[in-house]
N, C-alpha and C positions, 0 to 999 in steps of 0.2 A: 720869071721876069717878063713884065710887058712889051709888047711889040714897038719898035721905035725907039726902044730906050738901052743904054747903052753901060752903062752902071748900076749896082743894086736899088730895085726900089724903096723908099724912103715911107717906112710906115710911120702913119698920124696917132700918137699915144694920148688920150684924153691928161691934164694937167693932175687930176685926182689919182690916176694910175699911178703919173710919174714920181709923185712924193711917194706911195706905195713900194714900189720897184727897189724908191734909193735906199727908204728906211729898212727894207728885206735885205738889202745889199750893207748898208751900213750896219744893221745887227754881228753881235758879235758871241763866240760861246763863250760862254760862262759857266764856272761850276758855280751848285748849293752851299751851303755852309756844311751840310751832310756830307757831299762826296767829298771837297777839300779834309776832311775828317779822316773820312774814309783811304783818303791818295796817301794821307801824312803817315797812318800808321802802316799802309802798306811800303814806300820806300822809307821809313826808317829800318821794316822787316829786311828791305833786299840789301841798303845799305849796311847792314848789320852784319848777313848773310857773308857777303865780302869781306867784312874784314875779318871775320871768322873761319874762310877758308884761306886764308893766309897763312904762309907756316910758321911766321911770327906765334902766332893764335895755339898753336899747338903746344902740347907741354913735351913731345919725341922732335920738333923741329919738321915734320912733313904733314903737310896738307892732308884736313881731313875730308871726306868727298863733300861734295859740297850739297846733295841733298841733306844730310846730317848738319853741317852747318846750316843750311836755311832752318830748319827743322829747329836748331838752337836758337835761334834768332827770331823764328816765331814764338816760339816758347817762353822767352825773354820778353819779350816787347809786348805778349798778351800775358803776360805774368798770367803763365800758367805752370807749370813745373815737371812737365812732362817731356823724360829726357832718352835721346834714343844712346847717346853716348854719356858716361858717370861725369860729371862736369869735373869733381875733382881731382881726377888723373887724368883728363881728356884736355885740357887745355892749359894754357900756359899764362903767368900773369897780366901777360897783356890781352891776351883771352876772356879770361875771369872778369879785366877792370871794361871790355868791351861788352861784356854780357851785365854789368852792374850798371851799365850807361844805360842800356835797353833797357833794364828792368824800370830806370829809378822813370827813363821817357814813359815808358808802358805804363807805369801806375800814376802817374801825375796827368798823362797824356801831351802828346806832341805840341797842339797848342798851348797849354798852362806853359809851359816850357820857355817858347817863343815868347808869347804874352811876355810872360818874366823878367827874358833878357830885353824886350820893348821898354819895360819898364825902368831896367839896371840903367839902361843907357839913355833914361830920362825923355822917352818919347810919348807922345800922347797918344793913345789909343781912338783908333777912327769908329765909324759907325761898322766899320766888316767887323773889326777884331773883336769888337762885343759881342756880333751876334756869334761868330766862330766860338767864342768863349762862353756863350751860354749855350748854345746847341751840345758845346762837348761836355757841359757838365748838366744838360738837363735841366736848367734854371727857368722861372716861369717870369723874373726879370730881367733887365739892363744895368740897373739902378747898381751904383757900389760896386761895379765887377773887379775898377784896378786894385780896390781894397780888400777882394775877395780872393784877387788873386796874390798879392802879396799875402794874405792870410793865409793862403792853403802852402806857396812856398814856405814862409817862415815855421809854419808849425808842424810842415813834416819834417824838415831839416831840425828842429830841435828835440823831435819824439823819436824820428830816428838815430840823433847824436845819443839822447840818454839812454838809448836800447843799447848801442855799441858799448858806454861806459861797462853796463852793466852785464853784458857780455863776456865783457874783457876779465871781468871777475871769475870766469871760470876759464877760459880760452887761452890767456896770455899764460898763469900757471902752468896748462897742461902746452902750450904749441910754442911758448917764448915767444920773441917779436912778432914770430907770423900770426898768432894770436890776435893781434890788434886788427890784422885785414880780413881776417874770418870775421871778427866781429862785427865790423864796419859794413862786410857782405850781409851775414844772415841779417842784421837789424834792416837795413834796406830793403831784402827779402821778404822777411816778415810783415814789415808792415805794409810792402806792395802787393802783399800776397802772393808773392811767386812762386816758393816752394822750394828756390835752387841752395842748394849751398855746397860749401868747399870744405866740409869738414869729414864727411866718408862716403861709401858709395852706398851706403844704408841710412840715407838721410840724419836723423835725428834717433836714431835705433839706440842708439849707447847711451842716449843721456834719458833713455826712459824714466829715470825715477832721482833725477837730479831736479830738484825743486825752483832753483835759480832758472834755467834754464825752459823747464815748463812755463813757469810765472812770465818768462821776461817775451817768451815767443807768443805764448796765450794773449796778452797785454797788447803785443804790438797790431798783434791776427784782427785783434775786436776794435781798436782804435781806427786802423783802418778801414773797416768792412764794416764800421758803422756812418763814417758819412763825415764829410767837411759843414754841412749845416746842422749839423746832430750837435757837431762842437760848438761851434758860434753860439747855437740857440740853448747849449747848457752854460755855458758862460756870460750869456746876456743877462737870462733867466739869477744867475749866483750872483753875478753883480747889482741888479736891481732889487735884490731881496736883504729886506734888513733883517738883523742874526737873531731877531724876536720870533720875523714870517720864514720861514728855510723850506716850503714847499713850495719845492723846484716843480716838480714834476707836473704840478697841476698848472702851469703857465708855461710850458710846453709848447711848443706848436703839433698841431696834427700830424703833423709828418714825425717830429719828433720820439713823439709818444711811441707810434707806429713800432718805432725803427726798433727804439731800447727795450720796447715790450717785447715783440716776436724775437727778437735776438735773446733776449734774457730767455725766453721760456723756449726757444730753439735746444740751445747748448743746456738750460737745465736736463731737459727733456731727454736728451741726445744721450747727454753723459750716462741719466740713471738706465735709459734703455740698454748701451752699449755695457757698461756695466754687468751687469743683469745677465747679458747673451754670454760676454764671454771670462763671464768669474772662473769658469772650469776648467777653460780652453789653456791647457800648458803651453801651448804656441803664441800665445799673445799674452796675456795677462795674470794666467792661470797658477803661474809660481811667485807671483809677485805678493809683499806683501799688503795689509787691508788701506793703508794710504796709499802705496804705489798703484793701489788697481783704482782706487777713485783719482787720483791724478792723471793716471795714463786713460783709462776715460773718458776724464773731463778735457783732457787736450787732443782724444783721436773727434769728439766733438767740436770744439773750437776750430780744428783744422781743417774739417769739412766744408768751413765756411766760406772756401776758396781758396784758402795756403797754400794747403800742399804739401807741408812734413809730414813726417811720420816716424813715430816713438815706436808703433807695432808693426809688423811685414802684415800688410792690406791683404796677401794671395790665403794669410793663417785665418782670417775675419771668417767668424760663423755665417750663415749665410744670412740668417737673422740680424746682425749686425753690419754686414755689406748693404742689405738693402736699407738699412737705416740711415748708411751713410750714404746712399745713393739719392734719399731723398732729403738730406741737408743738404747735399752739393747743388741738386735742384735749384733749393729755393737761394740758397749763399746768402751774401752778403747785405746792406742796404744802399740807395741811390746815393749818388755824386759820392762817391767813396772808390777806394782800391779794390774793391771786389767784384765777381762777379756773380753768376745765377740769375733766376729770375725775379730775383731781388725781394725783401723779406715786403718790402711796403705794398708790392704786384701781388704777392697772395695773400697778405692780410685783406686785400680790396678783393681779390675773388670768392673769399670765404664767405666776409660780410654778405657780400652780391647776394651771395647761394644759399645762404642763413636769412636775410631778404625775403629771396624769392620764394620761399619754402612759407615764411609765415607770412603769403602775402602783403609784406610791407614795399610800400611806394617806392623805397632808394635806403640804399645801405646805411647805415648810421656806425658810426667811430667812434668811443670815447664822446657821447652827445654831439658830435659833429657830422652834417650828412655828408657823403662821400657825392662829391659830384659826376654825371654818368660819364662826360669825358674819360673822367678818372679809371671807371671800369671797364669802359671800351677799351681802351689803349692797358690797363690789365690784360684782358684776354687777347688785345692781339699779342702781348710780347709774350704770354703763357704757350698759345696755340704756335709760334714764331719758333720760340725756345724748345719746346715740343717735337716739333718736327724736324728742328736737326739735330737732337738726340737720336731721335727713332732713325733716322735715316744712316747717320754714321754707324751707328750701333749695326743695322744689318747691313751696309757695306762692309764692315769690320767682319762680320761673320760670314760674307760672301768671299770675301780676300782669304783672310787666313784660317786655321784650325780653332783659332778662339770658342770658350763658352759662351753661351748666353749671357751669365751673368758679367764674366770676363768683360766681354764687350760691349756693354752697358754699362758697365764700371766706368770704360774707356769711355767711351761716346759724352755719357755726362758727366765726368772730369775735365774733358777737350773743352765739351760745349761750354759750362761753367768756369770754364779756366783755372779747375783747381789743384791737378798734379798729381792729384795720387793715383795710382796704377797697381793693377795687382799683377806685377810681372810682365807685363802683356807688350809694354811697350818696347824696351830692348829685343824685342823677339819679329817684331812688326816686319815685313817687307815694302816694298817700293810704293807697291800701294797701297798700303796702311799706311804707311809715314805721310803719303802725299792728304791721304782720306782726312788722320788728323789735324796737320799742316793748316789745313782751308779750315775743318773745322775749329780749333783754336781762334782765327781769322776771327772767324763769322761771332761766335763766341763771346770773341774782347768789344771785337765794335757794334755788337748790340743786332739783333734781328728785325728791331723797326726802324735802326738807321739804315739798315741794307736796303731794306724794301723805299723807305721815305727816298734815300738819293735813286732807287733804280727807277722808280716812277717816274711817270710821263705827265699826268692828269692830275686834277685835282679834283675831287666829286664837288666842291662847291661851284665850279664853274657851270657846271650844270644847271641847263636854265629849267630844262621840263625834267619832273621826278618819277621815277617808277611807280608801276599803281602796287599796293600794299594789298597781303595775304597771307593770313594766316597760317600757320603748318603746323603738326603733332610733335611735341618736343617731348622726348625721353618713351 
């Protein structure tokens, strides 16, 4: 304070500061369209959580602890299917119809949800809810979104209604009434990819070689885990074609093609391998007879895709066949669809890349179409992304408990791809395995370049001056 003065002195702030000042002052926080994503599936996890440690929730009437229930509820909501308690003597029907809610949010996702009832109740969608609605399904438009989103409602509610019909065909015979809710679960299941169901505590074991039941799970496993644009754009394609021209396939779009190629030649692939390893193996398939072991086969393939059932006990798997199926849970399913992995269109573009790069060719090519490099950068980041929290959970899994290698690799890339099956490993889990896969499921459902996209700070574009370029020794 100056001499002579008797009150705070009064500093002179330039006019240009003070607009400065007000607008730092007036800024406000805001979330991305990523981490709003990112918040929605996490408190639907915890709200979940709750109402599963409620002794409602229970099927004995007392509270189960409640890290077990978050653990459900992650499970649930990242339609993944890995369960530390047997769902169907572990909870009770309000339990069940609380874990069927999570499922159906998980696989449609928390916005589509919202969006939905925006739309029930006749309101127009702003410029947020578009972009929110295309960040969650990875859309490269705006264009069409409320039609897109009334499409992907209506047409899971009627793939999952005629699952359930067909269901009921075996269910209601053997369970009477309660038939109908088992069916109404698993088809919901199925086609979310989740894995869970209320019909025993060996998942799909019994109906090994029940052909309805194969058929109608297989069906709903690939419907979903092939994509909401895969559908639109074969149906655009059947309807524009007169019954003279019927080749769909070649009016495709690139993505398209992508999707039904690797998927068809995934699960071909898969089955005859699988097949193959454990024709002998009396613990899986080995006493079955020559249709029941291509059936049970072709659906321990299918299921890899991120389901989650299982016709065979996963821990009987030769080890030749666990690693097979260790790398269909990998790659899973395809984009904007109920599945997860690293998605079948992400390694078709890294293949290409690497078949490219090898016969010195300029840029990938597809089906005569060039893959652009955006395309394959964001490939390998969600490869390298995906990658590393496999690897990572897999040896904390192996630092925490007694687990094998392959055990826990099993585990880690089932979590990470959200697809459920387990070879035993997981009811056996401790506090910090449960917590390990918990986060890893998490990280898993909402994608590893949404986590990184919402946790960033920077944008490299904003950069005015670039780094100088240098070449280095690769491989």
């Amino acid at each position: 304070m100056a001499k002579g003065t008797s009150g705070p002195q009064r500093i002179l702030v330039p006019l240009c500061f003070q607009e400065e000042i007000f607008m730092v002052r007036k800024k406000k926080f805001t979330l991305s369209t990523t981490q709003i994503i990112l918040l929605s599936f996490l408190v639907t996890i915890l709200l979940g959580s709750v109402l599963l440690v409620l002794p409602i929730s229970s099927a004995t009437g007392e509270a189960v602890p409640y890290l077990d229930a978050l653990f459900t509820a992650t499970t649930s909501t990242c339609v993944t299917g890995l369960v530390t308690l047997p769902t169907v003597s572990t909870w009770s029907i309000f339990g069940q119809i609380v874990i069927l809610l999570l499922i159906q949010i998980g696989g449609l996702g928390v916005i589509t949800i919202m969006s939905g009832l925006m739309l029930l109740l006749n309101r127009k969608m702003g410029i947020g809810d578009r972009l929110l609605i295309q960040d969650a399904f990875n859309l490269n438009t705006m264009s069409g979104l409320a039609k897109f989103v009334k499409n992907v409602l209506c047409g899971t509610l009627i793939i999952e209604g005629i699952g359930a019909i067909l269901y009921m065909l075996v269910f209601i015979p053997e369970f009477g009434a309660k038939g109908a809710w088992i069916s109404v679960f698993n088809s919901v299941s199925a086609f979310c990819n989740a894995g869970l169901d209320i019909i025993a505590e060996n998942s799909l074991c019994n109906y090994a070689t029940n052909p309805l039941v194969n058929a109608v799970t297989s069906a709903l496993i690939i419907l979903g885990g092939l994509g909401y644009i895969v559908w639109w754009d074969v149906l655009r394609v059947t309807r524009s074609r007169s019954p003279k021209n019927r080749k769909i396939f070649r009016h495709l779009t690139l993505h398209s093609k992508i999707a039904i190629t690797v998927t068809a030649g995934l699960i071909l692939v898969g089955a005859i391998l699988i097949f193959i390893f454990e024709y002998a193996n009396p613990l899986t398939i080995g006493e079955m007879s020559l249709f029941d072991k291509i059936q049970a086969s072709f659906f321990q393939s299918v299921t890899t895709r991120t389901a989650g059932f299982a016709t065979v006990p996963q821990e009987n798997l030769t080890n030749a066949s666990a690693a097979v199926s260790i790398v269909l849970m990998l790659i899973g399913g395809s984009p904007v669809g109920t599945a997860g992995g690293m998605k079948t269109v992400t390694v078709a573009v890294l293949v290409c890349s690497a078949v490219a790069t090898i016969k010195n060719k300029n840029s990938a090519t597809l089906f005569g179409r060039r893959v652009s490099e955006g395309s394959v950068k964001k490939a390998v980041a969600v490869a390298v992304a995906f990658l590393t929290i496999c690897s990572a959970s897999a040896v904390l899994l192996m630092a925490t408990s007694n687990a094998s290698a392959l055990d826990a690799v099993y585990e880690a890339v089932s979590a990470t791809a959200t697809v459920g099956l387990s070879r035993n490993l997981t009811a056996t889990l401790n506090t910090f395995g449960k917590l390990i896969i918990i986060v890893t499921m998490y990280f898993g459902r909402v994608g590893p370049i949404s986590l990184a996209v919402a946790l960033g700070s920077k944008n490299e574009s904003q950069n005015v001056i670039s780094e100088p370029t240098e070449d280095i020794s690769i491989g």
